[in-house]
C-alpha positions in Angstrom: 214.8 48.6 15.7 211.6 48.6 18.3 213.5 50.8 21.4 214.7 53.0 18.5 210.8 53.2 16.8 209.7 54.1 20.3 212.1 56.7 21.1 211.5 58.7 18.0 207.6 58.5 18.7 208.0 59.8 22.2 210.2 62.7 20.4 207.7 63.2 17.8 206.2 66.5 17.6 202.9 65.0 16.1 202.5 63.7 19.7 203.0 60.3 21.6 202.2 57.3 20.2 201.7 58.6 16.7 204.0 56.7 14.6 206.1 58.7 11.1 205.0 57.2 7.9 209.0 56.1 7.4 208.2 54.1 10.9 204.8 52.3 9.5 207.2 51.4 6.7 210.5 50.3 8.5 207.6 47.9 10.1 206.4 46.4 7.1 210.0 46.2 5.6 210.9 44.1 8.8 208.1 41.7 8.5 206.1 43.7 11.4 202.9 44.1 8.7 199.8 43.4 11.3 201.8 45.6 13.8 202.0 48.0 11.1 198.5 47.8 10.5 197.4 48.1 13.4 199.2 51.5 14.3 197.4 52.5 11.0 193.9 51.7 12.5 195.0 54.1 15.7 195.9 57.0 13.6 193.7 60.0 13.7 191.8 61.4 10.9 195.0 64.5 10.3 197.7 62.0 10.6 196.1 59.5 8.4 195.7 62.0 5.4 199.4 63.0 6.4 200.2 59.5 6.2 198.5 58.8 3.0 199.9 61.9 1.4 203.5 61.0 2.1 202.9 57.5 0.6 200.8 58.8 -2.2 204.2 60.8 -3.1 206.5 57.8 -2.5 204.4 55.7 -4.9 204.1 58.1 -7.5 208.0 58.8 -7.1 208.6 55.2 -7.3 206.1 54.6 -10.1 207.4 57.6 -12.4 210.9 56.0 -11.7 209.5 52.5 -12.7 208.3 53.7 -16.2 211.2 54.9 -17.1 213.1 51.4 -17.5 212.2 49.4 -20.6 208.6 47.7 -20.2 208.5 48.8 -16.8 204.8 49.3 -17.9 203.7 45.9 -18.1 205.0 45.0 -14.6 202.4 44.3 -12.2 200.4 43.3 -15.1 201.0 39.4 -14.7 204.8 39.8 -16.1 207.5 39.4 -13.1 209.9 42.4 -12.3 213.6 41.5 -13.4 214.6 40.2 -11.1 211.6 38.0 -10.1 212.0 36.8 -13.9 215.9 36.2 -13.2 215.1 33.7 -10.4 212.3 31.9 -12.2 214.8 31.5 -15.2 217.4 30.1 -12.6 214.9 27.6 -11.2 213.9 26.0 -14.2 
């Protein structure tokens, strides 16, 4: 995962060292979070707006998606997604 994260930054056209939004991701996703974050803290001021744009759109994708199962609006409210709910049943 790392030598390919690498290679596609050295390939990147936004420059060297400048990690994709799907990268920063990939990172969290893989349990990498304070790597993550700290790739975040060496953006520059144009990459972090490009950043935050691309994951402004994936959460408003993602939310619009959300609301459009059945009491999808109260999740996130203090009421566990489905299949958090599921595995609390199971453990009881």
């Amino acid at each position: 995962m790392f030598e390919a994260s690498k290679q596609t930054q050295a390939n990147s056209p936004r420059g060297s060292g400048c990690p994709c939004a799907a990268e920063l991701l990939a990172l969290i996703e893989d349990g990498h979070e304070d790597e993550a974050l700290a790739r975040i803290q060496s953006l520059s001021q144009r990459d972090f707006i490009q950043h935050m744009r691309s994951v402004q759109t994936l959460e408003r994708g993602l939310s619009n998606y959300a609301l459009s199962w059945q009491r999808a609006e109260y999740w996130g409210n203090g009421e566990p997604f489905p299949d958090e709910a599921e595995g609390l049943r199971a453990a009881a």
